[in-house]
N, C-alpha and C positions, 0 to 999 in steps of 0.2 A: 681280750676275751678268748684267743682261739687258744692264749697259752693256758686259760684257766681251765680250757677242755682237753687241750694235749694233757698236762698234769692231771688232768681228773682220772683219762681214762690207761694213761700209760702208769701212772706212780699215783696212785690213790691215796697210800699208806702217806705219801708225802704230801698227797691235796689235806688231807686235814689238816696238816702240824702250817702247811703256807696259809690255808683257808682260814685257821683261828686266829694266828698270828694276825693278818693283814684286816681280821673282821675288827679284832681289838684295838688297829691302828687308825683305823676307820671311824670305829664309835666315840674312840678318844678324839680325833680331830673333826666331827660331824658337825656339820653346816647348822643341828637341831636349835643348838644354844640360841643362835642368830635370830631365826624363824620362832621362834619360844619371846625374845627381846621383842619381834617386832607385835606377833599377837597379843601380849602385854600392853605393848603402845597401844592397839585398837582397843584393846578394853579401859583402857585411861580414858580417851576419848569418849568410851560413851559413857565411864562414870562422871565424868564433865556434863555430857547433854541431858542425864538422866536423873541420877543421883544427888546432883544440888539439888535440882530444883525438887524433889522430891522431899529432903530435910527442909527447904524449904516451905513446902508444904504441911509438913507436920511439924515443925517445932516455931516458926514463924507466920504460919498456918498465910502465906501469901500464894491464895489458891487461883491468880489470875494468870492469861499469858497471850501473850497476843499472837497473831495470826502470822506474823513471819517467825517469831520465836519458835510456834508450833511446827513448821512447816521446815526449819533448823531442824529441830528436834525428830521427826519422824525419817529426814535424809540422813544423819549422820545415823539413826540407830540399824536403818535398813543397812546403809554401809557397810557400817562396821561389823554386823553380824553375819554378811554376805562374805566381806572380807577376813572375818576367821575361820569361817567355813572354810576355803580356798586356801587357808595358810596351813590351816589342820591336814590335806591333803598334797601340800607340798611338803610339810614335815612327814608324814609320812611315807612320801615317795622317798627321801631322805635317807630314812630307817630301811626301807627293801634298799636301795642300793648300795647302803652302807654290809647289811647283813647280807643279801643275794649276789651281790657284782662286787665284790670289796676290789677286786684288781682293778678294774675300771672305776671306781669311785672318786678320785682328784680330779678325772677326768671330766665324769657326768657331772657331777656337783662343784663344780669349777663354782667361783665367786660372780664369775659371769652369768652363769647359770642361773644361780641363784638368784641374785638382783632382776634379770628378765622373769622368774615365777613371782615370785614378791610383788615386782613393777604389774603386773598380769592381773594379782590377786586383786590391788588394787584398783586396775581400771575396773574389771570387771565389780566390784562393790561400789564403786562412784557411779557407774553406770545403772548398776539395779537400783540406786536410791535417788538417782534423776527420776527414771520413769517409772517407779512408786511414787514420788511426788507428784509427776505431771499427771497421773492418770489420777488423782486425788485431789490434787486442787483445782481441778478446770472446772469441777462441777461446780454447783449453786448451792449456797448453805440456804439450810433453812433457820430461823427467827432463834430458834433455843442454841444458846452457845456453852450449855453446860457440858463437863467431860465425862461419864463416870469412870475415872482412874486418877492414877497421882501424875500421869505424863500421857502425851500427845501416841499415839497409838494407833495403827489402823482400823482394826475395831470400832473403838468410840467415835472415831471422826468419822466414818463411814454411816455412822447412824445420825449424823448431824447434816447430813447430805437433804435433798429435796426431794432431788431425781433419780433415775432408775438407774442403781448403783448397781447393776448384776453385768453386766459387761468389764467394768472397771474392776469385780469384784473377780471376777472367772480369771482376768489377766493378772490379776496380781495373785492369783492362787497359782496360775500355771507357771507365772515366775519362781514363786518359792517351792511349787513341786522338782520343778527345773532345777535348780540350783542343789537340793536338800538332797533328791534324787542322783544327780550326777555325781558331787560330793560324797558321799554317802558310799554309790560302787564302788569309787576309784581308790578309798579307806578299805573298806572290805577286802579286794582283789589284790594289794598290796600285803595288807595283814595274811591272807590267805598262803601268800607266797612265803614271807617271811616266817610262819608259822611250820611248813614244811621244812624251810630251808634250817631252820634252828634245831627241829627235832633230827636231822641227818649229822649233826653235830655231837660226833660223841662225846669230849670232854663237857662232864656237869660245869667247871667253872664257864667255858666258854657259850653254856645253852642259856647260865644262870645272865651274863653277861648281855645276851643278846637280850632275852625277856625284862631284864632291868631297864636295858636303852628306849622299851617301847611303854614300858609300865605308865609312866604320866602323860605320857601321848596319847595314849586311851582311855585315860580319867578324865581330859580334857575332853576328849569327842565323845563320851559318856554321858556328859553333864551339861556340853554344848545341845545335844540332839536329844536327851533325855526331856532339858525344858524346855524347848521347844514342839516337839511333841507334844505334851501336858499341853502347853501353852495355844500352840492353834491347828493341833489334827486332834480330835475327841469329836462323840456327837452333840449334835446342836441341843439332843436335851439337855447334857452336861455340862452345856456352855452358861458358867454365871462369869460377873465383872468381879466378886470377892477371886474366885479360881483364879481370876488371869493376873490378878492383884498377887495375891502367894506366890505363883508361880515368875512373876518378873522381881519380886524381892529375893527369890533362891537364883535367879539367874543372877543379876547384881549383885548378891553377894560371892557366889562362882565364880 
């Protein structure tokens, strides 16, 4: 890094032509692919927990499910959606060091590196769909076992409850504020940098280059947090079970 500021501020003329070269050599060998393969795997996964049993639902119309299936089914989805969140933000971090730090880049994004963010993303989404579950199933169902949706959901099963679900309900809000929130800056403030750091880039191939490397990395957290949003920040007038119905068939198909 200290050569990347001797060359910036003694030979300028020659920081771009090293700066685009090494961004190019960078984005060609960038760790994105890998982290892209693995949030792929998390989305198999919940088309496993979600999506049978939903064509099940409609074309074999076998609308029952029992109490540990369901209980499967609400941990892997918290998971898994916690756990792309966190991959979206390691890919990301990815793109600023490949475009902002390219000299230091084999460096910071060593395979090492990498697999400790990955291993990270995971605990952390294992961990949010434990205590989404524990704080859901300790309580007392009451006598009506019906769901309205096509799959196990916090929503519907929170109204199948007895007890006074506003504590379990605050905590699992301030979970997913947590998580969306956190998420959410650390995308932003990255993009932020990379965005500057692309416009100081004169050559058009090498700005066209960089904006291409991020282009489905923000289709992806577009349409991550787009339905999600729809899905469970709106008001309580707007809140029907057809909406959250729409809104989880656009996500599963995303």
């Amino acid at each position: 890094m200290a050569f990347d500021h001797y060359v910036a501020i003694c030979s300028p003329l020659l920081y771009m032509v090293v700066f685009e070269k090494q961004s190019e050599k960078c984005l060609q060998t960038s760790d994105i692919q890998e982290n892209s393969s693995t949030r792929k795997d998390m989305k198999r996964t919940l088309l496993q927990s979600i999506a049978l049993k939903m064509l099940a639902v409609f074309f074999l119309e076998v609308r029952t499910i029992s109490l540990i299936e369901c209980t499967i089914q609400i941990y892997h989805f918290v998971a898994c959606v916690t756990i792309e969140g966190y991959l979206l933000v390691v890919m990301a971090y990815d793109c600023f060091t490949a475009i902002c730090n390219p000299l230091v880049y084999t460096v910071v994004m060593s395979p090492r590196v990498c697999t400790q963010l990955i291993l990270c993303s995971y605990l952390i989404g294992f961990l949010q769909g434990l205590i989404q579950v524990l704080l859901i199933f300790h309580l007392p169902f009451c006598k009506s076992n019906i769901i309205n949706h096509f799959f196990c959901d916090l929503s519907p099963i929170l109204k199948l409850l007895c007890s006074n679900t506003f504590p379990s309900e605050v905590l699992l809000f301030s979970l997913g504020l947590f998580n969306g929130t956190v998420t959410s800056l650390e995308i932003v403030v990255y993009y932020v940098y990379i965005l500057i750091t692309t416009l100081k880039i004169r050559s058009a191939t090498g700005r066209c280059k960089a904006f291409s490397t991020c282009v489905s990395h923000l289709t992806v957290v577009g349409s991550l947090y787009g339905t999600t949003i729809f899905i469970y920040i709106r008001p309580s007038s707007q809140y029907t079970p057809e909406n959250d119905k729409v809104g989880f068939h656009v996500f599963i198909l995303l």
